[in-house]
N, C-alpha and C positions, 0 to 999 in steps of 0.2 A: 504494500500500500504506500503510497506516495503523497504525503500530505506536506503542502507548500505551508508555509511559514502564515501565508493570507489565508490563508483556511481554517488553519489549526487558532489566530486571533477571530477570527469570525466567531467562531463555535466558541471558545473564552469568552468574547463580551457578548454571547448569547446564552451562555450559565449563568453569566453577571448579573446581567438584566433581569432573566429569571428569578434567582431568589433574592435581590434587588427588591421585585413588587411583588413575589408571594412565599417569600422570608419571613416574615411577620404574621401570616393570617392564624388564627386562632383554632387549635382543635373546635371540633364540631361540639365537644363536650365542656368545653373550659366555660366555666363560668368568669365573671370579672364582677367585685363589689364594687359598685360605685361607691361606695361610703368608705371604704378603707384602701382603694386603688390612688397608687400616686399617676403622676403623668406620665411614666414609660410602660404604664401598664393602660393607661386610659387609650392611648394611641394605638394599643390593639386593636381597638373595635372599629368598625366599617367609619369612613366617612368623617373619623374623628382626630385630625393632627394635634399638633404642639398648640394652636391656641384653644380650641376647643376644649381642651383636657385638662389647661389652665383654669378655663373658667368653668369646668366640672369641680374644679381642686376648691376655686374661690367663692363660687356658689356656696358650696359645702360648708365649708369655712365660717361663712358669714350668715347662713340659715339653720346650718344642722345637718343631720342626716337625710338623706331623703326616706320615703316611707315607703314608696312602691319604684318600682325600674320605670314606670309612666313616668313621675316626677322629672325625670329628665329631663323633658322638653320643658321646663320653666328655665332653662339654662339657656340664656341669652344664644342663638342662634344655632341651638337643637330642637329640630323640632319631631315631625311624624314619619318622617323618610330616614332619618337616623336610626328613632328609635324601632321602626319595622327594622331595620338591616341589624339589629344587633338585640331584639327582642329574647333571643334564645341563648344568648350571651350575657345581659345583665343580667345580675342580680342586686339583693339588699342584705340578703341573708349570708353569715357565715356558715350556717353549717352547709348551705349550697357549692358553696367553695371546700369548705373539707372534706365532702364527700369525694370530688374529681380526686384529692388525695389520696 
């Protein structure tokens, strides 16, 4: 097999890219508490970067805990499309979280 140097980089920054954007994505099982997740664990969830996660962190902070994984969407620019893409993913509860352990 004869693999030039441009080929063998092609396939490299096409692993890259790969787990680059689904490097990160959440088992299908992983719960995430919003109430006790900081922000490298918030930025797991669909749709939700570094400021978003911020303001899940500062929400929180400044209100309390949230009560249901709904509650979400009072977070300044979370709203119903967020929280469908990652409805199976929050949680509030710990023992939800202990369990996947």
């Amino acid at each position: 097999m004869n693999l030039s140097l441009s080929s063998i980089s092609k396939v490299l920054c096409a692993c890259i890219l790969f787990f680059t954007v689904f490097g990160q994505t959440i088992a299908a099982d992983t719960k995430i508490n919003i109430n006790t997740a900081d922000v490298n664990q918030l930025i797991q969830l669909k749709h939700v970067g570094v400021k978003y996660a911020n303001r899940i962190v500062a929400y929180r902070e400044a209100n309390g805990t949230f009560k249901t994984p709904e509650d979400i969407i009072m977070v300044k620019g979370i709203g119903k499309r967020i929280l469908e893409a990652n409805r199976d993913t929050i949680t509030v509860s710990e023992e939800a979280v202990a369990e996947q352990e």
